[in-house]
C-alpha positions in Angstrom: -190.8 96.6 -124.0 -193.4 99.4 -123.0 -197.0 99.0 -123.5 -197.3 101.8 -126.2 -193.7 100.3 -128.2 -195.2 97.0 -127.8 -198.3 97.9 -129.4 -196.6 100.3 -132.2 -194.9 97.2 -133.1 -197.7 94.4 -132.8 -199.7 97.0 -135.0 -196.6 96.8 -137.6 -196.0 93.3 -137.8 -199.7 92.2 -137.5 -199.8 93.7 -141.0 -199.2 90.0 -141.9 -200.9 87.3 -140.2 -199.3 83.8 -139.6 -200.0 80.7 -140.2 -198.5 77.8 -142.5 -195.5 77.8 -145.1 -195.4 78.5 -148.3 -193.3 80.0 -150.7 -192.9 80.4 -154.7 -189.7 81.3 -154.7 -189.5 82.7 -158.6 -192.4 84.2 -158.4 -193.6 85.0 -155.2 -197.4 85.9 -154.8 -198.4 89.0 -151.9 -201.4 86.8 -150.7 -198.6 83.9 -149.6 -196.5 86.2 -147.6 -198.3 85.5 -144.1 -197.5 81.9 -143.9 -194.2 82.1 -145.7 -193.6 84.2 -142.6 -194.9 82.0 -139.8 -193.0 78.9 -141.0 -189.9 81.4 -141.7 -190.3 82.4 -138.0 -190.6 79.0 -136.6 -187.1 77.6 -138.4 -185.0 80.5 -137.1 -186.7 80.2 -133.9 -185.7 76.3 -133.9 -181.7 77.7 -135.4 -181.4 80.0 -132.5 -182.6 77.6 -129.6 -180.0 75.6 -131.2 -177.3 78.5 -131.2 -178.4 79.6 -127.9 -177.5 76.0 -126.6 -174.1 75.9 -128.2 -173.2 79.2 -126.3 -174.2 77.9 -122.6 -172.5 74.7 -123.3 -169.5 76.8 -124.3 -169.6 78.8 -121.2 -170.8 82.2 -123.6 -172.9 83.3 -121.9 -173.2 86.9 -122.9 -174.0 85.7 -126.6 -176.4 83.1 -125.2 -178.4 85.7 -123.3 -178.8 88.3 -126.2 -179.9 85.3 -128.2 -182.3 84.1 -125.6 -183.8 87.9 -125.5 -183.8 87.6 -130.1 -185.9 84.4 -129.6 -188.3 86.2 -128.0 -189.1 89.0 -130.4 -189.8 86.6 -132.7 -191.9 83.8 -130.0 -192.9 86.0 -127.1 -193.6 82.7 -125.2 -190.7 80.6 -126.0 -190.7 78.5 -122.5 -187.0 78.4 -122.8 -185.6 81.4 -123.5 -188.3 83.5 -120.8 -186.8 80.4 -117.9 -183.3 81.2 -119.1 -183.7 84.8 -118.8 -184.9 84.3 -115.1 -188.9 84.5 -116.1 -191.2 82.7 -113.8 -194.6 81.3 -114.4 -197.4 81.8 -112.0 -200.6 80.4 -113.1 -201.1 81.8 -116.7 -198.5 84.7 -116.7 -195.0 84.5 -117.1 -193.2 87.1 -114.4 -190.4 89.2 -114.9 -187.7 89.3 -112.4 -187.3 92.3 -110.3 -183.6 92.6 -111.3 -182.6 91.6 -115.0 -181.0 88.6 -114.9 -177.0 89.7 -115.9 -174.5 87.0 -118.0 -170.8 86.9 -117.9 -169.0 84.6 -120.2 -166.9 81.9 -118.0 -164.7 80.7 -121.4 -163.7 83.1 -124.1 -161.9 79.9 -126.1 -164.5 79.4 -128.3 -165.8 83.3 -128.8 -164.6 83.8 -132.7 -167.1 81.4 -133.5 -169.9 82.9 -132.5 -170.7 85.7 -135.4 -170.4 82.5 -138.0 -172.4 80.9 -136.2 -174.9 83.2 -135.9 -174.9 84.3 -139.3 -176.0 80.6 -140.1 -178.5 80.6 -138.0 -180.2 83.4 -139.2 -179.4 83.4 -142.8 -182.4 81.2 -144.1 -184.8 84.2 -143.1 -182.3 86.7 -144.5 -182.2 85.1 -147.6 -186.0 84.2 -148.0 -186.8 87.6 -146.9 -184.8 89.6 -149.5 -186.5 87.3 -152.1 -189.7 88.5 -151.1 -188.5 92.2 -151.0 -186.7 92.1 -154.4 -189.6 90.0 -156.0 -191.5 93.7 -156.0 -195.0 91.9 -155.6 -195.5 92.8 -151.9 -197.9 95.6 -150.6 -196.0 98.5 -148.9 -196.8 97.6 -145.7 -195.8 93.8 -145.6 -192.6 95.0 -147.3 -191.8 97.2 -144.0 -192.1 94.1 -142.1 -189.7 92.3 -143.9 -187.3 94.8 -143.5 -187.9 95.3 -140.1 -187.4 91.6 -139.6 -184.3 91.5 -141.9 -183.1 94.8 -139.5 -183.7 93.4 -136.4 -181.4 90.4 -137.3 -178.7 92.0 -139.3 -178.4 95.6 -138.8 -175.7 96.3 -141.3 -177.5 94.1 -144.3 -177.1 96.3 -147.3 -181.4 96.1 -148.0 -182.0 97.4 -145.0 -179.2 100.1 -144.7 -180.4 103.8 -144.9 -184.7 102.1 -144.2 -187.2 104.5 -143.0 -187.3 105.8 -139.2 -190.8 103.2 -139.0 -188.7 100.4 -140.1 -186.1 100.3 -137.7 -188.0 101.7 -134.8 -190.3 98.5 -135.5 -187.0 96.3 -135.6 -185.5 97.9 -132.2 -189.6 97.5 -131.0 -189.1 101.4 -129.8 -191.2 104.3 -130.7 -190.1 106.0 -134.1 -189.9 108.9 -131.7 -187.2 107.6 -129.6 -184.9 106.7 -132.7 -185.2 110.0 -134.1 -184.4 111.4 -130.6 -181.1 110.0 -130.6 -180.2 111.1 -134.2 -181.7 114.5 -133.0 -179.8 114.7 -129.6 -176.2 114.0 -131.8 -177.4 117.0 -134.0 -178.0 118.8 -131.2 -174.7 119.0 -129.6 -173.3 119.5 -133.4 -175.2 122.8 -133.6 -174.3 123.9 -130.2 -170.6 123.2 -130.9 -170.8 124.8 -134.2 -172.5 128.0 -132.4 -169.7 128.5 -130.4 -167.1 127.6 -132.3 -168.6 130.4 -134.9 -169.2 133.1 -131.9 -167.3 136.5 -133.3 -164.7 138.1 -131.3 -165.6 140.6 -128.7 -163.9 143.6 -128.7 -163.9 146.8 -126.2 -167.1 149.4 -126.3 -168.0 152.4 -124.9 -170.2 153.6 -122.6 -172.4 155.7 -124.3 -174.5 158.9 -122.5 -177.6 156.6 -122.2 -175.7 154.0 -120.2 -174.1 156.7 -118.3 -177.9 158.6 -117.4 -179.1 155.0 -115.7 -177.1 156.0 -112.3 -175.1 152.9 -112.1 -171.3 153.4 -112.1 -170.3 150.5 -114.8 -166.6 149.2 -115.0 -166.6 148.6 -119.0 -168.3 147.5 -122.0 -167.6 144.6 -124.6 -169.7 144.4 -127.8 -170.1 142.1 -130.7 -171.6 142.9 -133.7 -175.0 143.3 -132.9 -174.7 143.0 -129.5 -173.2 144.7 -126.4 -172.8 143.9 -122.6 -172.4 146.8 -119.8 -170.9 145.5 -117.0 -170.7 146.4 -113.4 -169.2 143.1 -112.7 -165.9 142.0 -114.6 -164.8 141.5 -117.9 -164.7 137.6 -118.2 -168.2 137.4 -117.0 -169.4 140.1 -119.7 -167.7 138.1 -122.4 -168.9 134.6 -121.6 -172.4 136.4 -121.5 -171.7 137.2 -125.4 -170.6 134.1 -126.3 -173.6 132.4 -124.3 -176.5 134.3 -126.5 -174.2 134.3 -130.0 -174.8 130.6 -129.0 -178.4 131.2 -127.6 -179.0 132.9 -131.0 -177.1 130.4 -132.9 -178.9 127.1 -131.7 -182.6 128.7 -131.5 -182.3 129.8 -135.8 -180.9 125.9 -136.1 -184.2 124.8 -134.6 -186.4 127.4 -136.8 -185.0 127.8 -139.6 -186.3 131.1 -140.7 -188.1 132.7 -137.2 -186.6 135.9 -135.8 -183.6 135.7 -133.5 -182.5 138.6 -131.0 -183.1 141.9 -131.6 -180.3 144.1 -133.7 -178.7 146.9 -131.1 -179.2 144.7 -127.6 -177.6 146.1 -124.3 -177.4 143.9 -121.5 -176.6 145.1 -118.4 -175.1 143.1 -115.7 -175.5 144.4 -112.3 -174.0 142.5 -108.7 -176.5 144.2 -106.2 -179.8 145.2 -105.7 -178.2 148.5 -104.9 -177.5 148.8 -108.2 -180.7 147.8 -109.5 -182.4 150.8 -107.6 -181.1 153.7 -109.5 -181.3 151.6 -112.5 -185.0 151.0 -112.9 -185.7 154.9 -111.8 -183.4 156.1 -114.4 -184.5 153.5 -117.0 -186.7 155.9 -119.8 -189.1 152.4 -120.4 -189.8 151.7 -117.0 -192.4 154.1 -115.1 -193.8 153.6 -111.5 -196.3 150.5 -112.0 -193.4 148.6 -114.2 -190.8 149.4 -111.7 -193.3 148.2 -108.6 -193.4 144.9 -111.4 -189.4 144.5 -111.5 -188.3 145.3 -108.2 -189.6 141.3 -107.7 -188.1 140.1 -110.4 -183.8 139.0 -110.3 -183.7 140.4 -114.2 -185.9 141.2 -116.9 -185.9 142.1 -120.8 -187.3 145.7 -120.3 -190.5 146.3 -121.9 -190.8 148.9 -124.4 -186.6 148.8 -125.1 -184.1 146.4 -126.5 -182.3 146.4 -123.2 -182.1 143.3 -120.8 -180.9 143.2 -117.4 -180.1 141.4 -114.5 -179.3 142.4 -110.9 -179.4 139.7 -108.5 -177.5 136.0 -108.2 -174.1 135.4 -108.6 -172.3 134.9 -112.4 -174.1 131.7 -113.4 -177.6 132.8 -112.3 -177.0 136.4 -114.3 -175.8 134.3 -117.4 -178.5 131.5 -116.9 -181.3 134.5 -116.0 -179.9 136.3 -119.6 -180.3 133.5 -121.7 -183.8 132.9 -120.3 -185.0 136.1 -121.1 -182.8 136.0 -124.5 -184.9 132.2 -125.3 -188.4 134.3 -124.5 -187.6 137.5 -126.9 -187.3 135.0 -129.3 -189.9 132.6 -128.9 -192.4 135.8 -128.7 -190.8 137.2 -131.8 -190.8 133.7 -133.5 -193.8 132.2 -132.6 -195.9 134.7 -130.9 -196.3 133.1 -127.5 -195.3 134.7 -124.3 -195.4 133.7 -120.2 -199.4 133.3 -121.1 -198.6 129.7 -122.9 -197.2 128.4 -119.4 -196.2 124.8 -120.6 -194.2 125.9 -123.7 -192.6 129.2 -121.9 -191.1 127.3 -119.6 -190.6 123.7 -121.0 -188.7 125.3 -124.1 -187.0 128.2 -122.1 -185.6 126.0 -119.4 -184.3 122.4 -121.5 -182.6 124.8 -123.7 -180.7 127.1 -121.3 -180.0 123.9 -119.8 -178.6 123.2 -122.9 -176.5 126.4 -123.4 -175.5 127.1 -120.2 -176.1 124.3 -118.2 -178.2 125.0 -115.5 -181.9 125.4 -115.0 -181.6 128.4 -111.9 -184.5 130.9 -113.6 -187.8 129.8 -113.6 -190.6 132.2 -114.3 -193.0 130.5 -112.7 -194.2 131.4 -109.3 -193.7 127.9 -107.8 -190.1 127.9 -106.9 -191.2 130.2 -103.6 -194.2 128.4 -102.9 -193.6 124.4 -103.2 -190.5 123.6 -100.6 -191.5 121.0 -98.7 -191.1 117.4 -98.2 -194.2 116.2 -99.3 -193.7 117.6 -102.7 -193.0 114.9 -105.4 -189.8 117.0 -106.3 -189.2 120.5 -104.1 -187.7 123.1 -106.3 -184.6 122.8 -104.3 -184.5 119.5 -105.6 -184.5 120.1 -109.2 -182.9 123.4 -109.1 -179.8 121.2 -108.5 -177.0 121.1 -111.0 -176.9 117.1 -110.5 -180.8 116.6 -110.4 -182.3 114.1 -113.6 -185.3 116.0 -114.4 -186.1 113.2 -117.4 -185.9 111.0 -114.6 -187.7 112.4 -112.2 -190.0 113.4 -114.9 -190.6 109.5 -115.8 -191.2 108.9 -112.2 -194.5 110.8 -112.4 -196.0 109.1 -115.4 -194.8 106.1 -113.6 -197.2 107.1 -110.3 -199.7 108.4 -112.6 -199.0 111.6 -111.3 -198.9 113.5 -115.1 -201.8 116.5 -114.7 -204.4 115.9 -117.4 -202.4 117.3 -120.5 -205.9 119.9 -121.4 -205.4 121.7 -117.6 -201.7 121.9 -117.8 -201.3 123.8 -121.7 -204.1 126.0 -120.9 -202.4 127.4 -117.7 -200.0 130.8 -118.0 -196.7 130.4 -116.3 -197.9 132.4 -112.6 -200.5 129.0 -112.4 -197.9 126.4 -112.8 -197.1 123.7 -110.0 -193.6 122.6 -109.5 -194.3 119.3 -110.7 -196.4 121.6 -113.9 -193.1 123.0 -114.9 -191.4 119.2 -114.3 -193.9 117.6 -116.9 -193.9 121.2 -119.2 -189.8 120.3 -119.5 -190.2 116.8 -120.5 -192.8 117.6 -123.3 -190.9 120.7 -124.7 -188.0 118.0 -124.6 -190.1 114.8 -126.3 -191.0 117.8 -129.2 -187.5 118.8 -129.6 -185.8 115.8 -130.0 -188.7 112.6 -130.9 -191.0 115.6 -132.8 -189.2 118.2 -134.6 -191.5 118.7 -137.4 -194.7 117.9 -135.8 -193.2 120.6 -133.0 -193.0 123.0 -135.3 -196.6 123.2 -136.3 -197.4 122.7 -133.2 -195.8 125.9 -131.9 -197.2 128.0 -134.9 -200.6 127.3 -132.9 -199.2 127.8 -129.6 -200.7 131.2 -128.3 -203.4 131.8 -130.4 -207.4 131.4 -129.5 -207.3 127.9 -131.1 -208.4 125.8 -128.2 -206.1 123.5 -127.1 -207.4 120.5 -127.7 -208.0 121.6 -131.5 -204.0 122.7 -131.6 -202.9 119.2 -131.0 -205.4 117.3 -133.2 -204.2 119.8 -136.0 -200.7 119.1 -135.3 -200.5 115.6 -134.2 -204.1 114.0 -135.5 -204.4 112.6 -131.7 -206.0 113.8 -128.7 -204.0 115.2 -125.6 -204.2 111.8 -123.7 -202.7 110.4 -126.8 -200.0 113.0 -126.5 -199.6 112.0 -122.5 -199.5 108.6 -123.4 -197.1 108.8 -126.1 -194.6 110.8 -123.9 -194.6 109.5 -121.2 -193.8 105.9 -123.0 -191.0 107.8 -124.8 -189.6 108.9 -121.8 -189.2 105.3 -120.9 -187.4 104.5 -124.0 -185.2 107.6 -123.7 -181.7 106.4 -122.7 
């Protein structure tokens, strides 16, 4: 268990202090809880030792390890059950081994004994728990901690079925945050599904004098309803594009319910060479001299002034990854008000859910893809720029080396100041919001861009402070799995 889960729940369950056993069982008194629950605790402690040494002596030794690991959410010292799971003592401490000691069961003759068994074992608790929750005396707080104990035992027990997020985080001894996550992740993948399984059909446009006056020969153009791609590529890729930003579009409303998605009337045009991008950006009415000295460094851009985007440079999957970046930034800007000047969140958000769209992360708009190649780097570019690169991984191995930059530095910078590792640690957060925070995310973002200082936007947000916010992270990402 992590520090900060291990605390979350020590906080929870210290709600009622042990000691002694008592119990009224018709009319159970709040005051009594705490040392009904310490002798409660004991007794199945005492059943499962028991159970645990019917499973090795039947050679079950999968069963026997997972009960092993029960015995100790409920007696963190149990001598027996930290030696059978491979601990050892030196001095005062008990020492986890390096590799997590693995069972396999030797004799599966007596296996359909074990969930009766088990059920016996821990129905006392069960049963004396539920008393106390259906007498109605207890204080909301010990009442969450005998349904977290009741959950943690019996997942499927109808009193506990359907309990608050708190509750079963508490029983699993995970952040709430991490639950939520994997409810959040399945939704997720619904709405992306459901984006594209709702895209409208493309159909056959035409070039229009305005297209034709931007010096670029085009081979076609396919248009949706409010959309319309000019291609001097091919077909395919112009239709894929559509179907990427209906989804782009799609999944971004999903999130926000309510904030502006893509602008009505878009053109995106899909160039192959620079050669093409030349006459474009000198025949482009919203780009003069000093924006087309800008662009001619950039691979694509939304144009400025226009509800045209563009891409010149890369091959199919950069252009359709490089699109749907500059599609997620139109609408974060429209939605939220924040822009390339809130580094952390323009990137973070932009890049974990193009990932999630298209499935790469090729477009960063931060300058430190050029600048941070080399080996001493925790993670070169070239590294993470790869379509088979972990970046929650890589991302956990930084809070892990104590790496993170201080949280205040990092959200204050625009996206030109980010570090490599910056944009590494901007991805993870935008991901911890979106999945573990949505509503706190939310408020959060409505803040994002404004002159509230930073510090301020998180307390108002979160009520913590931004090492809080580090903290809490990075031990998610620990949990995240």
């Amino acid at each position: 268990m992590s520090n900060m889960a291990g605390w979350i729940v020590s906080a929870i369950l210290g709600l009622a202090s042990l000691a002694g056993w008592t119990h009224s069982r018709s009319c159970p008194q709040a005051e009594n809880f705490e040392t009904y629950r310490l002798g409660a605790h004991t007794q199945l402690v005492q059943r499962l030792e028991t159970h645990a040494g019917w499973c090795r002596s039947k050679k079950i030794h999968v069963e026997y390890g997972k009960t092993l690991k029960l015995i100790l959410e409920f007696e963190p010292q149990n001598t027996a059950a930290l030696k059978g799971l491979g601990f050892e003592k030196r001095g005062m401490e008990w020492v986890a081994p390096k590799k997590e000691k693995s069972f396999k069961n030797r004799d599966e003759k007596f296996l359909a004994e074990v969930p009766e068994r088990y059920r016996e074992a821990i129905a006392p608790l069960i049963e004396g728990h539920t008393r106390w929750v259906e007498g109605g005396e207890l204080p909301v707080e010990k009442r969450r901690v005998a349904l977290a104990d009741i959950l943690r035992l019996d997942p499927d027990n109808a009193l506990v079925v359907g309990a608050g997020v708190e509750i079963r985080a508490a029983a699993a001894s995970i952040l709430p945050e991490t639950l939520v996550a994997r409810e959040r992740r399945a939704q997720l993948k619904k709405w992306l599904v459901g984006a594209f399984a709702s895209a409208p059909e493309t159909r056959t446009g035409e070039l229009k004098d305005r297209d034709r006056a931007l010096g670029v020969e085009w081979i076609g153009v396919v248009e949706a309803p409010t959309k319309r791609v000019v291609y001097a590529t091919d077909r395919g890729e112009a239709e894929r594009l559509l179907l990427a930003l209906h989804a782009a579009e799609s999944v971004f409303q999903s999130l926000f319910p309510g904030r502006r998605g893509l602008p009505r009337d878009l053109s995106v045009y899909l160039m192959e060479t620079g050669l093409q991008k030349t006459p474009f950006l000198a025949n482009h009415p919203a780009v003069n001299d000093e924006y087309r000295a800008f662009l001619q460094n950039l691979g694509g851009s939304g144009i400025q002034g226009s509800r045209d985007f563009a891409f010149w440079s890369g091959d199919a999957q950069r252009r359709a990854d490089g699109i749907v970046r500059i599609a997620l930034g139109w609408m974060f800007q429209g939605g939220f008000g924040f822009s390339v000047e809130s580094g952390w969140a323009y990137e973070g958000f932009g890049l974990y859910l193009t990932r999630l769209i298209v499935r790469t992360r090729l477009t960063w708009t931060a300058q430190a893809v050029p600048d941070l190649v080399s080996e001493r780097d925790f993670n070169p570019p070239s590294r993470l720029l790869s379509g088979y690169a972990n970046w929650m991984e890589q991302a956990l191995r930084l809070w892990n080396a104590e790496r993170v930059p201080d949280f205040g530095e990092l959200m204050r910078k625009n996206v030109n100041q980010l570090s490599a590792e910056d944009v590494l640690v901007s991805y993870a957060l935008a991901a911890y919001l979106l999945e573990g925070q949505p509503e706190k995310m939310d408020r959060l973002l409505r803040f994002t861009g404004s002159v509230m200082p930073i510090e301020e936007q998180v307390e108002r947000a979160f009520s913590w402070d931004l090492e809080t916010l580090r903290d809490r992270a990075g031990c998610w990402l620990s949990e995240r799995r």
